[in-house]
N, C-alpha and C positions, 0 to 999 in steps of 0.2 A: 478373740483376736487381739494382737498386742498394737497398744494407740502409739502414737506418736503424735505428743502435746496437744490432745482431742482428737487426733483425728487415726482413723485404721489405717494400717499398709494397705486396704483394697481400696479405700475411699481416694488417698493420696492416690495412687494409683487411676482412677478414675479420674481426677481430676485433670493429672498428667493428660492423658489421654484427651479429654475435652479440648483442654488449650491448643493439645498439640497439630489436633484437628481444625480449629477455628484458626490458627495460623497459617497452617499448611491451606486452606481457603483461599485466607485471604492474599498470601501469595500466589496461590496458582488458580485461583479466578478469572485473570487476566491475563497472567503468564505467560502467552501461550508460544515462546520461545524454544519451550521444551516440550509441549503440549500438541496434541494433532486435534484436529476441526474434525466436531462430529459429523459435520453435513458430507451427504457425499459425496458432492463434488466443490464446493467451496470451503476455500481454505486461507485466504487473505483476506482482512478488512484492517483498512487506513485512511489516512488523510494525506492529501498532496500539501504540497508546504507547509510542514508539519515542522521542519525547522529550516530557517534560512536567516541572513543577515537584510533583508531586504521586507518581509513579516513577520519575523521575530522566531523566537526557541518557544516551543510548544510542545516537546512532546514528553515534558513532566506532567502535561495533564491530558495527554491524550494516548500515554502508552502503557499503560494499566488494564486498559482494554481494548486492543489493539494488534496488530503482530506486524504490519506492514506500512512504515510513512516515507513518505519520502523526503530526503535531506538534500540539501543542492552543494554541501562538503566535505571532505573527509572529517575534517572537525564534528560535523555533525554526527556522523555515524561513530565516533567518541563516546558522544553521546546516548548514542543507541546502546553502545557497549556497556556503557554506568551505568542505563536504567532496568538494564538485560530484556534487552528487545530486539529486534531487525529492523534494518531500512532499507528503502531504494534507494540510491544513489544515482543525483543526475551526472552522468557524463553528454556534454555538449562542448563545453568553449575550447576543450583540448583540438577537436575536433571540425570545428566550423566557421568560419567565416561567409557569413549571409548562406547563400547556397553551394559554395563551394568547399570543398575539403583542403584546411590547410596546407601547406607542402611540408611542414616538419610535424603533422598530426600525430607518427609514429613516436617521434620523441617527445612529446606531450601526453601520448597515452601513458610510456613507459615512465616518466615522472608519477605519473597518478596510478599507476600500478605500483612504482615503490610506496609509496605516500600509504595506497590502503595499506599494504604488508609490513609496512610499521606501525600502521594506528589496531591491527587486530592479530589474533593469534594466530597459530597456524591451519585451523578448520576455518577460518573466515567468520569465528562467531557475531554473530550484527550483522554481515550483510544479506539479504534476502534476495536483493535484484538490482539491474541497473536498470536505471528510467534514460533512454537515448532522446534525443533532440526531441521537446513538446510539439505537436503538430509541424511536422516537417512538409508538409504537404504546401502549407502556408509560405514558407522559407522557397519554396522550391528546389528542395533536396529529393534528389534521384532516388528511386528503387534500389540503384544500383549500388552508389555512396553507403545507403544505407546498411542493405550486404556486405559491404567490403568490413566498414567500421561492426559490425557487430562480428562478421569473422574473427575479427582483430582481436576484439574483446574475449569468443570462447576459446581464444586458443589459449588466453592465460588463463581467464577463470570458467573452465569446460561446464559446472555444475552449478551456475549462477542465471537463473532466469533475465532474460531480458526487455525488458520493460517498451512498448512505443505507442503511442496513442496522437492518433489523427483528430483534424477537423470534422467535422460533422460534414461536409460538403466533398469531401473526400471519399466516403464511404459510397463508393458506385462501383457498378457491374465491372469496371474496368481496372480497377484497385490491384496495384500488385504489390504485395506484401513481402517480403522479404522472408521464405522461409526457415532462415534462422533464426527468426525473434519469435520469442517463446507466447508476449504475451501482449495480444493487442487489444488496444480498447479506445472509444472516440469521443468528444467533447462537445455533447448537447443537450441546450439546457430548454427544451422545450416539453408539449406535453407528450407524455407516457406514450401514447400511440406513438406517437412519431418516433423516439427511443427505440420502440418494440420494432419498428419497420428498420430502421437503422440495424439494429444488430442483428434482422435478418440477413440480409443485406450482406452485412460484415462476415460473416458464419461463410458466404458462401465464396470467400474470396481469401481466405486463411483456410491452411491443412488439417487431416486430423489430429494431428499431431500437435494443432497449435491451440492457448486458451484466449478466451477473452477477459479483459481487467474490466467488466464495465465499472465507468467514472458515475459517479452520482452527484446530483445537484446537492452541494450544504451551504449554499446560501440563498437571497431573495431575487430573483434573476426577474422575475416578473413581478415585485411584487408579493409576493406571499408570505402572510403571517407567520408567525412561530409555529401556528399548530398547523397550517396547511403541510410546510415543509416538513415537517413530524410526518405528513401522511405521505409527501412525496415518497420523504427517505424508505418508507415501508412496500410502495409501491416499488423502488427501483429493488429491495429485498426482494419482495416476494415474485419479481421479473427475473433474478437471480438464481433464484433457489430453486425455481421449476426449469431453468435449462442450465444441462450438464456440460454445456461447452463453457459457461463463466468459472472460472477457477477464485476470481475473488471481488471485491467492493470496494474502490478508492475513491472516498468521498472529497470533489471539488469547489472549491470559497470559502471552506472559513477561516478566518484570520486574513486574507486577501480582501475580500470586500468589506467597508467599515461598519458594514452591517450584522456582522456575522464572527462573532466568538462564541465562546464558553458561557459569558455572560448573558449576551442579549438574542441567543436562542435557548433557553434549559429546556423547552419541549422536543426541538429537534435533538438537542445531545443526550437527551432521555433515551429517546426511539434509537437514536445511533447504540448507543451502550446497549440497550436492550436488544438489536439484531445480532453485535457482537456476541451475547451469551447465547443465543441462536444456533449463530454457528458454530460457534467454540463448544459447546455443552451440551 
């Protein structure tokens, strides 16, 4: 077989091939922008303030494995586009003051409806969802408000899930949910039983037609070690991955509480990463 300066055309050839593969890897390991979630029904895992001007830009080091964070601006979701990933996008301040619905909210949307349709192309590549007002429940926003603003929103973007997550105190037999929002999920950080009771709970007060986000603990809320919360985070996975009404895993406090980065958890962001190829793989 004829060399080329030591080496065969099948060896060169192979060789090609190796790198070509261990690049294509290591791009699309994490990827998963383009890539679908092997799990059956779970298909999103993220971080809440993943970027903001208030906890900083984070999601250079937390969107490699990853598909869904959420950003509190369009600037951020910029961002999502340069790293080639998705985000949720908070829409609130257009929207609310205290519990009440602005009076020019419509022309506030429509600014931040031009603002995304300049910052991405014309399939919306980067955004994955809107995150609406954090525990409205708390605020004391209406049912109804809530409906009106999420209308508002699928009439420009019809194919854009919608993000809302409640108080933990919230979630009762009398809970009325708005069934336009796509995807709801509630914020408590206690133990696992209680959680499990909780999103029974919630299951029965959302359509079938609707998913739940459940939020998970990533920081020390009581207290717990690096490697405890390793086991939480496994714990609220494997609460996930056995019911098919979770559609995905938004992990809440890190980089919010000063206990909790990249840094001074690597057990819990071990465990994190490691559910990501879970579901992704």
């Amino acid at each position: 077989m004829k060399k080329i300066s030591g080496w065969s055309i099948a060896g060169v050839f192979l060789l090609l091939v190796v790198v070509s593969v261990f690049l294509l890897a290591r791009h699309s390991d994490f990827g998963f922008i383009n890539s679908k979630a092997s799990s059956a029904h779970l298909r999103y895992y993220g971080y809440y303030w993943a970027d903001s001007n208030v906890y900083g830009h984070h999601l250079a080091e937390s969107s490699n494995f990853t598909n869904l964070n959420f950003v509190d601006s369009v600037d951020g979701l910029k961002r999502c586009v340069s790293l080639q990933t998705q985000c949720m996008l908070q829409v609130r301040w257009e929207f609310w003051n205290g519990n009440k619905l602005v009076k020019n909210y419509k022309t506030n949307w429509n600014a931040t409806k031009r603002n995304i349709q300049r910052a991405l192309d014309a399939s919306l590549t980067g955004l994955g969802a809107f995150y609406m007002i954090d525990e409205p429940d708390l605020s004391g926003i209406s049912s109804t408000d809530l409906a009106t603003v999420a209308k508002l929103i699928k009439t420009d973007f019809p194919n854009i899930p919608i993000v809302l997550v409640y108080s933990a105190g919230a979630i009762t037999n009398t809970l009325q949910v708005p069934t336009n929002i796509d995807f709801v999920g509630f914020d408590h950080y206690g133990p696992m039983d209680q959680v499990t009771s909780i999103l029974q709970t919630l299951k029965t007060r959302i359509t079938p037609a609707q998913k739940v986000m459940l939020v998970a603990q990533s920081y020390p809320a009581r207290g717990e070690t690096d490697a405890q919360l390793a086991d939480l985070n496994e714990q609220y996975y494997q609460l996930a991955e056995g019911d098919s009404r979770v559609i995905g895993i938004l992990n809440f406090g890190m980089w919010v509480d000063g206990r909790a980065n990249f840094t001074l958890l690597p057990q819990t962001v071990l465990k994190q990463k490691d559910i990501s190829r879970r579901i992704f793989h």
